[in-house]
C-alpha positions in Angstrom: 73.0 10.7 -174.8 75.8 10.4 -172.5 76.3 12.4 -168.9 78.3 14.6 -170.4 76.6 15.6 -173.7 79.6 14.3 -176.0 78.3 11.4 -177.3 75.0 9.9 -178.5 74.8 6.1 -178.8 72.2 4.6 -181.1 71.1 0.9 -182.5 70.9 0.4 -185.8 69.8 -2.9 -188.2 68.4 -4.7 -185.2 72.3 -5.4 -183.9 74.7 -2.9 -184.5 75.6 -0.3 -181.5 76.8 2.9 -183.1 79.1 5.4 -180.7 78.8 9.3 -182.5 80.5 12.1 -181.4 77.8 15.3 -181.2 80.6 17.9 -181.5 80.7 16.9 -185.1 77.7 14.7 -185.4 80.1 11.8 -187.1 80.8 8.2 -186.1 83.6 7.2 -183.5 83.3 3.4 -184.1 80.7 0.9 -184.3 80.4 -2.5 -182.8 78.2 -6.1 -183.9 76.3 -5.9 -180.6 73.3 -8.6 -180.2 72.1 -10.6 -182.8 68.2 -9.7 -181.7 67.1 -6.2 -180.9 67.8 -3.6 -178.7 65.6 -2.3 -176.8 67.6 -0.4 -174.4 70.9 1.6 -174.2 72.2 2.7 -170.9 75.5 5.1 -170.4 76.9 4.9 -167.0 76.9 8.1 -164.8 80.8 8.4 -165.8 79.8 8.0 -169.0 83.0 5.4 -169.6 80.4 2.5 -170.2 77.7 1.6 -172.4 75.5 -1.2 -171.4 72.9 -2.5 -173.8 70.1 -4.8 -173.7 68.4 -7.3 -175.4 65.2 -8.6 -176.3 66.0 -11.7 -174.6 67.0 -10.0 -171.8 70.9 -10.3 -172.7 73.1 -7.3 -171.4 76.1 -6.2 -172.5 79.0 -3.9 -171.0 80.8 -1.4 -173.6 84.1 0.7 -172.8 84.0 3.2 -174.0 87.4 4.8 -173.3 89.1 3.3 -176.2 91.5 1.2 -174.2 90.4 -1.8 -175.3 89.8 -0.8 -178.8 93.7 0.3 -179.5 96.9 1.3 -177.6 96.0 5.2 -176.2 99.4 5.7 -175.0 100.6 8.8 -176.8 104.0 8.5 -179.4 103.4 12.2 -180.2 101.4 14.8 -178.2 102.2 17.0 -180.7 100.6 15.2 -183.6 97.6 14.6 -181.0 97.1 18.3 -180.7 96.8 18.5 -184.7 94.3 15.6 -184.9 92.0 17.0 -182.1 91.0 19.4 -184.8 90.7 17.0 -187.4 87.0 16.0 -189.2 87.2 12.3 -188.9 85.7 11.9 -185.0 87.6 8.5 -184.4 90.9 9.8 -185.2 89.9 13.1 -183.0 88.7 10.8 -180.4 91.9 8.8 -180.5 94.1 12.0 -180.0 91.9 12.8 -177.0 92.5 9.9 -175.1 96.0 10.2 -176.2 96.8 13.7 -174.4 94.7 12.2 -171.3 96.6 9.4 -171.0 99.8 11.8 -171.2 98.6 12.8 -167.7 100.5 16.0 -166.9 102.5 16.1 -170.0 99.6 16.8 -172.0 98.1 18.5 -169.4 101.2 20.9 -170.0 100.8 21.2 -173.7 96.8 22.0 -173.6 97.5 24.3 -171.3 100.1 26.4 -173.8 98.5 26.0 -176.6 94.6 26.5 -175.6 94.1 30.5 -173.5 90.9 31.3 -172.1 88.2 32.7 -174.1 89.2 36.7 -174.5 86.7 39.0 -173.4 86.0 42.4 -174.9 84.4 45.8 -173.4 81.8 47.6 -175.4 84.1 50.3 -177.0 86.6 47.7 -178.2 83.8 46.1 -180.1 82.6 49.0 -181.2 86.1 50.2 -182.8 86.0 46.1 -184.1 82.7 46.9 -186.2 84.1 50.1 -187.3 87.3 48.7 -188.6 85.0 46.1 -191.1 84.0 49.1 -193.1 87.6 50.9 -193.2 89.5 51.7 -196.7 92.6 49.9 -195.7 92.1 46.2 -196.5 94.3 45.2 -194.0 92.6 46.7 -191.5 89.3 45.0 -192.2 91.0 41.5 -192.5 92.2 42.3 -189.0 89.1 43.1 -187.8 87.5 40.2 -189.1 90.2 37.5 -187.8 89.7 39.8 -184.0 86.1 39.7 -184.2 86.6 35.8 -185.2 88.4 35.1 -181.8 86.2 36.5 -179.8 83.5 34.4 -181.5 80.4 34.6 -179.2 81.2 37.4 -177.5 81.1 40.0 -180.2 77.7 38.2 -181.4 75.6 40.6 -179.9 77.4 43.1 -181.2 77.5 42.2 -184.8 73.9 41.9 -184.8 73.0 45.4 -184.0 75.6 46.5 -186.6 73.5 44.7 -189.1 70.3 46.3 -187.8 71.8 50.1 -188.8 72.5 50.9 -191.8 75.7 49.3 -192.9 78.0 49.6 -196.2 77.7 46.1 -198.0 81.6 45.6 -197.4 80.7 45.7 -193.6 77.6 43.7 -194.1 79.4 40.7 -196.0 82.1 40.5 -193.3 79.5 40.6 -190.4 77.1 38.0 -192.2 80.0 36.2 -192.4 81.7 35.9 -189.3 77.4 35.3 -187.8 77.2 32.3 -190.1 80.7 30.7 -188.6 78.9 31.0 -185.1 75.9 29.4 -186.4 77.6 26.4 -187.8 80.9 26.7 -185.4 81.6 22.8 -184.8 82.8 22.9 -188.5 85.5 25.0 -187.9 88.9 22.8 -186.8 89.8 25.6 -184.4 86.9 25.1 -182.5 86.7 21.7 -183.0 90.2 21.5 -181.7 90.3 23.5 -178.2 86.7 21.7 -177.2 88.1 18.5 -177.6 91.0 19.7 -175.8 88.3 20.4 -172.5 86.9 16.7 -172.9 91.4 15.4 -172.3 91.9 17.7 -169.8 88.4 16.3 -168.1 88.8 12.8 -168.8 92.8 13.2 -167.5 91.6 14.7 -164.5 94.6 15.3 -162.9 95.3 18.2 -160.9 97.5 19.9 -163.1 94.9 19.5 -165.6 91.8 20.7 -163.4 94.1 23.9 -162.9 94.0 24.3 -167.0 90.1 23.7 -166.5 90.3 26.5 -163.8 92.2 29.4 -166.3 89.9 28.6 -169.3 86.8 28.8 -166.8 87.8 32.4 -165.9 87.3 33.2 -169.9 84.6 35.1 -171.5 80.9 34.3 -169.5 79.2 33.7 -172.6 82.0 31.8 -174.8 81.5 28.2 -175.3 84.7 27.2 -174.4 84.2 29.0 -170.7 80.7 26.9 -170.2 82.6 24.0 -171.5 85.6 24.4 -168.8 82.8 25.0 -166.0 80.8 21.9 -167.0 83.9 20.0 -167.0 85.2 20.9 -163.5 81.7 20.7 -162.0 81.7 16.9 -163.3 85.1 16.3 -161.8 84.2 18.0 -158.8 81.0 15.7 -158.5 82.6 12.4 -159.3 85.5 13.1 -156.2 82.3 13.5 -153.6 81.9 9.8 -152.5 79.1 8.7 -150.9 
């Protein structure tokens, strides 16, 4: 697993080195590593490298930043932002290096496009919960797209509305919205805006460390905010030098 938690690699058929993305739990490529076994697989603290070793006592050196794979330099950040949401991992990946490699360009665009994780006071969620069970269909569906937003921080919430007694129209749309947070890599939104915190880390510019900074001031117990925090403490320990 790599420093960073974002990739696992594995060996597979004695000589082929599989890269996966845990995110989605999908491929990102695959190589034809050593023609004996494996018997060891190494990432480097950066987690930029693989290194993988032989039987025989061969070892090999992998990039793993996709420079050498294909050109990274981004032709449109805007398509880049679409694919970062996308199901195949390798054409996700791609899009990730592609808005690092922008530098402050796509530092810029992540930073419009991805807002820190909203948070929500007791009575708002409360009114939220209430609004699932309302006669006005339009209100519930606006409840439920709200209550979708705010993801894990209305968790808690929606779990003790299930515990009352609760109309069936309030308990479909609660079950609902608890079974996108306990399968929520497969949703492209969220999909999209953590690999948007993996570009801004891996561009680690300052303009995109101060994206890092907004999106860490979101919601404590939202993904995205632990994400942003992980991120920046990384950066921050990579710039000590010894």
């Amino acid at each position: 697993v790599s420093p960073d938690n974002r990739f696992v690699a594995s060996a597979h058929f004695h000589h082929w080195l599989i890269l996966w993305e845990t995110l989605s739990g999908k491929p990102i490529r695959s190589w034809h590593a050593h023609e004996g076994d494996m018997k060891k697989l190494v990432f480097a603290p950066d987690g930029r490298r693989l290194v993988s070793l032989n039987e025989d006592g061969t070892a090999l050196a992998w990039d793993l930043t996709g420079r050498l794979w294909d050109d990274p330099r981004p032709k449109d950040l805007g398509q880049a932002w679409d694919d970062l949401g996308e199901a195949d991992a390798a054409r996700a990946h791609r899009a990730v290096r592609a808005l690092a490699e922008a530098g402050d360009r796509g530092a810029a665009l992540l930073g419009e496009r991805v807002r820190p994780a909203p948070t929500a006071g007791p009575e708002r969620l409360k009114r939220l919960i209430a609004d699932l069970d309302r006669d006005d269909s339009a209100v519930r569906d606006r409840a439920t797209a709200e209550l979708a937003t705010l993801g894990e921080v209305a968790e808690a919430a929606l779990r003790r509305a299930l515990a009352d007694p609760a109309s069936a129209e309030m308990r479909v749309r609660a079950e609902g919205l608890l079974g996108q947070l306990a399968v929520p890599n497969r949703s492209p939104e969220r999909l999209r805006l953590l690999r948007a915190v993996a570009a801004l880390e891996h561009a680690g510019t300052p303009a995109a460390r101060q994206v890092l900074r907004a999106l860490a001031e979101g919601a404590a117990n939202h993904r995205l905010t632990r994400e942003a925090k992980a991120s920046l403490d990384r950066l921050s320990k990579a710039a000590v030098k010894p």
